[in-house]
N, C-alpha and C positions, 0 to 999 in steps of 0.2 A: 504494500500500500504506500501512497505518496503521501505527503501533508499537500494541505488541502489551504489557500487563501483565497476567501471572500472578497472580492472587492478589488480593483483596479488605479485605487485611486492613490496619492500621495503614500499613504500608509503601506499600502497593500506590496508596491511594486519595491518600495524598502525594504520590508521582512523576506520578500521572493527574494530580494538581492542576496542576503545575507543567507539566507537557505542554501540558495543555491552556491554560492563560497563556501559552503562546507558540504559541497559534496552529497546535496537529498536532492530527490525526485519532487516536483514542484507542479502540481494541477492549479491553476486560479479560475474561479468559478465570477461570471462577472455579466453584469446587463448584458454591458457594452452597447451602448446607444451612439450613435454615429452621426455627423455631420450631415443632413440631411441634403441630397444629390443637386439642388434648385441654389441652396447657398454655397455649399464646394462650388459649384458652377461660379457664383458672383466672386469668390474669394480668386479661384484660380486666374476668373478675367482681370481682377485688379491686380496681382501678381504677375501677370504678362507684359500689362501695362505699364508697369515701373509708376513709380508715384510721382516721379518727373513728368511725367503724360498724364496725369489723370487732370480733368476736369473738374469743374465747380459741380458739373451735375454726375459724374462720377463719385466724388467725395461725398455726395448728400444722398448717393441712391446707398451707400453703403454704412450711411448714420441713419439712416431714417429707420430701418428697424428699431434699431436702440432706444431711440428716441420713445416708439410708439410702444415699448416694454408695460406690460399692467403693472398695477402696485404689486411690488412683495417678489415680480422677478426680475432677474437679472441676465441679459442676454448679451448671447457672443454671436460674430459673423453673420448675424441676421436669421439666425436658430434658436429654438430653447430648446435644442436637443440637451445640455447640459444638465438643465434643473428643473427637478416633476415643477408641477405646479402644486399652491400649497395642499388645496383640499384633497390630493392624491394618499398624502400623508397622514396630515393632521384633519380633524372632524372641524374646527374652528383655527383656520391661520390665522385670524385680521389680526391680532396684538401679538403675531409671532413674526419675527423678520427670516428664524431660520427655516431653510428647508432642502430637503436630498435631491441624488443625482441618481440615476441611472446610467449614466454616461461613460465611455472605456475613458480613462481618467477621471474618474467622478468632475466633484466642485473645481480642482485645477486648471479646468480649463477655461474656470472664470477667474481665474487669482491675479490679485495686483499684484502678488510678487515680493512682497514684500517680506525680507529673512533677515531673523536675529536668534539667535540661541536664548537660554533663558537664562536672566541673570542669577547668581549663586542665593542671592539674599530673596529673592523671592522662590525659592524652593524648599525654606526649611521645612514643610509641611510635607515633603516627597521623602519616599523612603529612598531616596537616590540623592546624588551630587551632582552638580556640573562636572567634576568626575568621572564619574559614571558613563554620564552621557557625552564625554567630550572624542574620545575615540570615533563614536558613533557620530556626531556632529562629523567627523573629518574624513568617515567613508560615506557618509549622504552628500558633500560637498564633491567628493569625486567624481558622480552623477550629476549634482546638479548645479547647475551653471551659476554662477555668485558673480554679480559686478559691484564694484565698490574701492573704497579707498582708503588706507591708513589715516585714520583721524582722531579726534576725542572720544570717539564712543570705544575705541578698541579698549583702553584702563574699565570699561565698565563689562564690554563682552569678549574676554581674552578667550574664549572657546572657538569664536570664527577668527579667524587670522584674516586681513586683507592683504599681507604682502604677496606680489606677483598678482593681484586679481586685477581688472582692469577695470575702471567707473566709466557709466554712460557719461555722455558729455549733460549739465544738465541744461533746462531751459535758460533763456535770457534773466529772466527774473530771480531766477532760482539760484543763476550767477551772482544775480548782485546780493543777495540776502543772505546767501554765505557769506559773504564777503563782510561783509557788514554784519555780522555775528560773532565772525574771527576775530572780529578787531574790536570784541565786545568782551574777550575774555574776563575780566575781573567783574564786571557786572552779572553773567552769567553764573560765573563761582558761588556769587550773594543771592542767585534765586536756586541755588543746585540744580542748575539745567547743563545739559551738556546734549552738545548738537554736532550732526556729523552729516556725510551725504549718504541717501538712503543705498540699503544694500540690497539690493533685486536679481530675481532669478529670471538674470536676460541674459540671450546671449551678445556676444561684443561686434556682432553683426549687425545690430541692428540700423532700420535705414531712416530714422528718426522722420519718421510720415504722420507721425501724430495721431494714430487711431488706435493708441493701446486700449483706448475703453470702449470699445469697438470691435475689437478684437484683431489682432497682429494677421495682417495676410501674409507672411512669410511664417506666422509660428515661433517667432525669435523669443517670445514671452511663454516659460517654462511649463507643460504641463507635463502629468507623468503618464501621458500617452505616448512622450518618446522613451520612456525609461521602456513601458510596456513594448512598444515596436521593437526594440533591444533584446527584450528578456526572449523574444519568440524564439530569434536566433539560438539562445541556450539547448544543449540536448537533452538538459534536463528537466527542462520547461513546458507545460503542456496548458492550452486555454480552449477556454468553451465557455457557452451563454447559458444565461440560467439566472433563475432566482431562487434564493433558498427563503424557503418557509420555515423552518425548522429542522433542530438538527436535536440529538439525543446520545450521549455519552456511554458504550460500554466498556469494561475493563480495560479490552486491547485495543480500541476503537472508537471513532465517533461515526454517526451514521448522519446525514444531512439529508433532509426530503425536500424538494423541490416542486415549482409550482404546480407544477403537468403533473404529479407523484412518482417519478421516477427518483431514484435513492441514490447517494453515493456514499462510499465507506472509504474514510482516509485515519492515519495513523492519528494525525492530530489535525485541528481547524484553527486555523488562524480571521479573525474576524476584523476586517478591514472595512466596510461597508458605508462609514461616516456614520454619527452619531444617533441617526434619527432613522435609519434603516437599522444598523445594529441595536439599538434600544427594542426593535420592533420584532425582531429577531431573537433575544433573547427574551420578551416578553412570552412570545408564543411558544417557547421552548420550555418554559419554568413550569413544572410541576404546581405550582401555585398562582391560579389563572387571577386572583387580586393582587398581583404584586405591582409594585409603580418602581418607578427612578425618578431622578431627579436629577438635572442636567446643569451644569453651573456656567454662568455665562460670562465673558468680559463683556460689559457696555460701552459704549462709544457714543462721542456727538462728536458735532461739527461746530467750529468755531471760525465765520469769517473777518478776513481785513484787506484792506486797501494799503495801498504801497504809495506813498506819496512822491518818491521817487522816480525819474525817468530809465525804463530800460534800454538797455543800449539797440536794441531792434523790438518790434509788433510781435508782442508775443505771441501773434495767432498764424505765424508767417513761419513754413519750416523751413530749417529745421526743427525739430525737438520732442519730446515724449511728453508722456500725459500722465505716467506712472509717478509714485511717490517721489519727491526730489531731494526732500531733509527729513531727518527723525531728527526728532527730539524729547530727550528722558528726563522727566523732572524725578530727579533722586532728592526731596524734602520731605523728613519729615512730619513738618507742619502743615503740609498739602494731604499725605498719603505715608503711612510705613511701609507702602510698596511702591515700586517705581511707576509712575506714567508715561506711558509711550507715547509720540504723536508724531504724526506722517501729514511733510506739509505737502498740499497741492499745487501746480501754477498752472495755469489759462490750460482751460479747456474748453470744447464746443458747448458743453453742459450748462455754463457758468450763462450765457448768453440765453442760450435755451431757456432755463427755469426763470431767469429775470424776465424775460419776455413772455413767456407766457405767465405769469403771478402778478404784472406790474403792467405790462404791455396792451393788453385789452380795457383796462381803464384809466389809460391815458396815451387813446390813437396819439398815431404816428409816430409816438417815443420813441417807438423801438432802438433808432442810430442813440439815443442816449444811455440806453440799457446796454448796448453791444460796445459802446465807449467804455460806459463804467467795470464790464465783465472783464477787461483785459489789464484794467488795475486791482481786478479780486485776486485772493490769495488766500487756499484754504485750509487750516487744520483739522484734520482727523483725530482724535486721542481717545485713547483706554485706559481702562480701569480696570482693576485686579480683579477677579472673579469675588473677593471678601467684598468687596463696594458694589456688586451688579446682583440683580434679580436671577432668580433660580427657574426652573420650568420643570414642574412634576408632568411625568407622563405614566398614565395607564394606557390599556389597551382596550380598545372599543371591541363591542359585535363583529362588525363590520372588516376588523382585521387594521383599521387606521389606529391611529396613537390620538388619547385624550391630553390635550396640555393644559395645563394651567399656569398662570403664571403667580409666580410668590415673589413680592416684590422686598428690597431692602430698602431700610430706613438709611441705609449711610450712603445710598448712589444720590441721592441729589449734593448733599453736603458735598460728595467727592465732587464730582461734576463743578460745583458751585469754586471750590478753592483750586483746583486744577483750573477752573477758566479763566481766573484770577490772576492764577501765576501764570499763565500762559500767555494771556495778554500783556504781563509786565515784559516778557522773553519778547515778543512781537515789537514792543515800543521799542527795545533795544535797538533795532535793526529800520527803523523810521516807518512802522507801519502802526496803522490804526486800523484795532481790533473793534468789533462790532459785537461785543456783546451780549447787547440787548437781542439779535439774533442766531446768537449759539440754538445747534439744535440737533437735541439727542436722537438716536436709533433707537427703532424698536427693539425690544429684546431678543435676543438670539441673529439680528441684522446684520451683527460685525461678522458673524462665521466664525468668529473664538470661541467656540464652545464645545463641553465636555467634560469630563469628569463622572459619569450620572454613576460607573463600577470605579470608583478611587484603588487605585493601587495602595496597600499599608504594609507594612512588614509583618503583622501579626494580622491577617486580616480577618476579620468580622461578616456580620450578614452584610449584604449591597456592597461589599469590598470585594478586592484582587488583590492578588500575591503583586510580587514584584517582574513576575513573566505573567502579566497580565490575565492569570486565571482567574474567573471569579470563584468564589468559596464553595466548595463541594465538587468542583470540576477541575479536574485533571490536564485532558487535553482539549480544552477551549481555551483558546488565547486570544482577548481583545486587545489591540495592537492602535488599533486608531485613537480619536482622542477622548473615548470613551472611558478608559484607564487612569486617565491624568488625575492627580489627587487636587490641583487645583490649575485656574488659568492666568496666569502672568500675564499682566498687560502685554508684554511684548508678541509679536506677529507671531502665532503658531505653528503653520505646519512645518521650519523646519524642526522644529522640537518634539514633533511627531512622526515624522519621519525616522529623526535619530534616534529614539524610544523604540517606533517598532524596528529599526534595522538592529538596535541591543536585545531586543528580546528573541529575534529570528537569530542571531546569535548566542543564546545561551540556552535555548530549549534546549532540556537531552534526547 
C-alpha cells in the first residue's frame, strides 16, 4: 500500500515532497478542477500578444471579469474554477469571508504571494520552535520561488534568509516610500515598527504588466500546480480525481470512501484539503455525529492614505506589479504582545474602480477626479494574531455542508483600534496621510489565515493532535494543512504550512 495525500494544494504537494525524499510510494487523491477551456483561450491570446501589444480594450476584456466577481468570491483569469462558491460549503456564508477550492492547487492559485516564516515569539503556544520548522522552511524554499531582499525585517525573520534571492523591482510609489522610511530609522525604532520590501513567491521573470490581481498570464505568481506538474514526473508519484467522503482507521490501514462509493486503502492518509473541506471530512468521519471544531482566525482591515508627494512617473503606467510592495511589523507591546503584520498596497485598477463606483454615481461626471485621486491612494492590509480575531464553530449539517457560527472576540476591535493608531503614526513618517476614519475590516475568515480548528499539543487532548498532526485516537490520519496549527501568527501563512507539512511528511514512521 502507498500513503495516500488528500488535496493538491500548498500543503498537500509539501508532504508529497518530502515523502517522496525518502523513498515511499505516493497516491494524491484531489478534485482537480481546471482552468476552464473559454478562459485558457483568453489567457493564452494575451500571452501571445506580449503586453507590449495589448490594447486598452484588450486590458479591460481581461479585468472585467474581476471586476464583475459576486460578494465573498475571488476570481483569477476570468474563472472561479479556483473557489466553490460559499453556499457549496457552508448553509449560511454572508458573515463568513472564508471559503474552499476544488481546484489542482487548491486556494494558490489565488494567492498574493505573500511569504514570511513565523516569528519565534509568537509560537510559544506550539509545541515546536522556529527550530523545528526552520530546516523545513529551507527545503519549501527550494521549490518555491522567494523574491526579496536583505533588509530590516531579516533580525526579526532569521529563518528565510534573503541572500542571493533576487527582489521585484517595486512600483514608482513604493520607491519612494521606502525611501523615505529608511531615512526614518530612529522614528520607526520609537513606534517598534520595522519595514522591509515585501517577500513574494514570484518568479524573477516576471514582465511587470500589472495584472497580478487578475491573474498573471505567464503564471510567474507561484501556485503549487507547478510543484504538482513536477511531482507527476516522480516514479513514485501517482494522481487521480476524486473526493473523499470519509475515511475510517484500521490497525494496519486507513480505508477512505469516496463520492461514487468506490474505497481506497492506503498505509497512512495524509489530509491536505484546506481547512473547511478537511473540517468536513473529519466531521463525517467521527464516530460522534454532534461533534463541532472550531476554527481560529487572523482578522485583517484595510487602512487607507494619500501620499502627498510627487512620484517620479503615473503610477498606472507600466511598468510595475500590483502584489504586496512593503511589510511592515509593529513589534509593540502596547499595540499587541504579538506582532502585527501589514502589507502595503500601490495603485491598482481596483482603487479607481471602487471610488467610482461608491462616489461616482452621485456626483456625474466626477469620475476624472476619483481616477486622479486613486493614483495618490496607498493601501495597508494588516493582521492580527489569531488571540485578537473571532473564532468560527463549525458543525455538520443534514445536508453534508458545514454549520458556522461565528464567536466573536472582545479584544479585535481594541486591536484593530491601536494597531491603526500606530500605523498611521509609521505612514506620517514617510509624508502620507492616513485616513482613518475609513479603515475597514474583513469579514471573518476573508484574510485566508485561518486554522487551527485540531491544534497540535505535545500531550494532546480531545479536539487536539500530536505533533505529526494526528488527531487523538488516530494513528495514521495526518492533518498537515492549517488545520493542525495550535494558533495563527499574524504573519502571511502558507509558507508556515507548507514547512509544517513538509516536517511532518518527514518524520512519519
Amino acid at each position: 500500500m502507498t500513503d495516500l495525500v488528500i488535496g493538491s494544494g500548498p500543503s498537500g504537494v509539501s508532504v508529497a515532497k518530502a515523502l517522496l525524499g525518502r523513498g515511499r510510494q505516493v497516491l494524491m487523491l484531489d478534485v482537480g478542477r481546471k482552468l476552464d477551456p473559454p478562459a485558457q483561450d483568453r489567457r493564452d491570446r494575451m500571452v501571445a500578444l506580449g503586453s507590449d501589444s495589448w490594447t486598452t480594450s484588450d486590458v479591460q476584456g481581461w479585468q472585467a471579469p474581476q471586476f464583475d466577481t459576486p460578494p465573498g468570491q475571488v476570481r483569477r483569469f476570468g474563472s472561479d474554477f479556483a473557489m466553490l462558491p460559499g453556499d457549496e460549503t457552508l448553509t449560511s456564508p454572508d458573515r463568513i469571508g472564508l471559503r474552499a477550492s476544488h481546484a489542482a492547487g487548491g486556494l494558490s492559485n489565488l494567492w498574493g504571494s505573500a511569504v514570511l516564516p513565523n516569528r519565534a515569539a509568537d509560537m510559544t503556544d506550539w509545541p515546536l520552535t522556529t527550530e523545528d520548522l526552520a530546516p523545513h522552511y529551507r527545503a519549501v524554499a527550494q521549490f518555491l520561488p522567494i523574491s526579496g531582499r536583505q533588509d530590516a525585517l531579516q533580525d526579526l525573520f532569521p529563518a528565510l534568509s534573503m541572500q542571493d534571492r533576487v527582489p521585484l523591482t517595486p512600483s514608482p510609489q513604493a520607491q519612494q516610500l521606502l525611501q523615505r522610511l529608511e531615512h526614518q530609522k530612529a522614528g520607526l525604532s520609537d513606534l517598534g515598527a520595522h519595514v522591509g520590501q515585501a517577500r513574494l513567491a514570484v518568479e524573477p521573470d516576471c514582465q511587470y504588466c500589472g495584472q497580478c490581481l487578475h491573474g498573471c498570464p505567464w503564471g510567474y505568481i507561484y501556485s503549487a500546480r507547478k510543484t504538482l506538474d513536477e511531482l507527476r514526473h516522480h516514479a513514485g508519484f501517482q494522481y487521480r480525481t476524486g473526493i473523499a467522503c470519509q475515511f475510517e482507521e484500521h490497525p494496519d490501514h486507513v480505508t477512505v470512501t469516496l463520492e461514487d462509493g468506490e474505497t481506497l486503502q492506503a498505509t497512512r492518509i495524509f489530509v491536505a484539503a484546506g481547512v473547511l473541506e478537511t473540517a468536513r471530512l473529519l466531521l463525517t468521519s467521527s464516530p460522534d455525529p454532534s461533534t463541532g471544531l472550531q476554527l481560529q482566525d487572523s482578522q485583517h482591515f484595510f487602512l487607507p492614505s494619500l501620499h502627498r508627494w510627487r512620484a517620479p512617473r503615473r503610477p498606472d503606467r507600466r511598468p510595475y506589479h500590483t502584489l504586496p510592495q512593503i511589510f511592515i511589523e509593529l513589534d509593540a507591546p502596547e499595540v499587541s504582545p504579538h506582532l502585527v503584520h501589514a502589507q502595503v498596497y500601490t495603485w491598482n485598477e481596483f482603487y479607481a474602480h471602487d471610488l467610482i463606483s461608491s462616489y461616482g454615481a452621485k456626483l456625474p461626471g466626477s469620475a476624472p477626479v476619483w481616477r486622479m485621486l486613486a493614483r495618490r491612494l496607498i493601501v495597508v492590509q494588516a493582521f492580527l494574531h489569531s488571540a485578537h480575531s473571532a473564532r468560527i464553530d463549525l458543525t455538520l449539517a443534514a445536508d453534508g455542508r458545514l454549520v458556522p457560527t461565528v464567536q466573536t472576540n472582545d479584544k479585535t476591535e481594541q486591536g484593530m483600534a491601536r494597531a491603526t493608531t500606530r500605523m498611521a503614526q509609521v505612514l506620517k513618517l514617510a509624508g502620507l496621510t492616513p485616513l482613518s476614519f475609513a479603515r475597514r475590516p474583513g469579514d471573518v475568515g476573508s484574510s485566508f489565515h485561518v486554522g487551527g480548528s485540531v491544534p497540535m499539543a505535545q500531550a494532546p487532548g480531545a479536539g487536539q493532535s500530536d505533533i505529526l498532526g494526528r488527531p487523538k485516537g488516530l494513528s495514521r490520519v495526518h492533518l498537515v494543512d492549517a488545520s493542525s496549527l495550535p494558533s495563527i501568527p499574524a504573519t502571511t501563512i502558507t509558507f508556515s504550512v507548507m514547512a509544517n507539512a513538509h516536517r511532518i511528511g518527514t518524520l512519519v514512521p
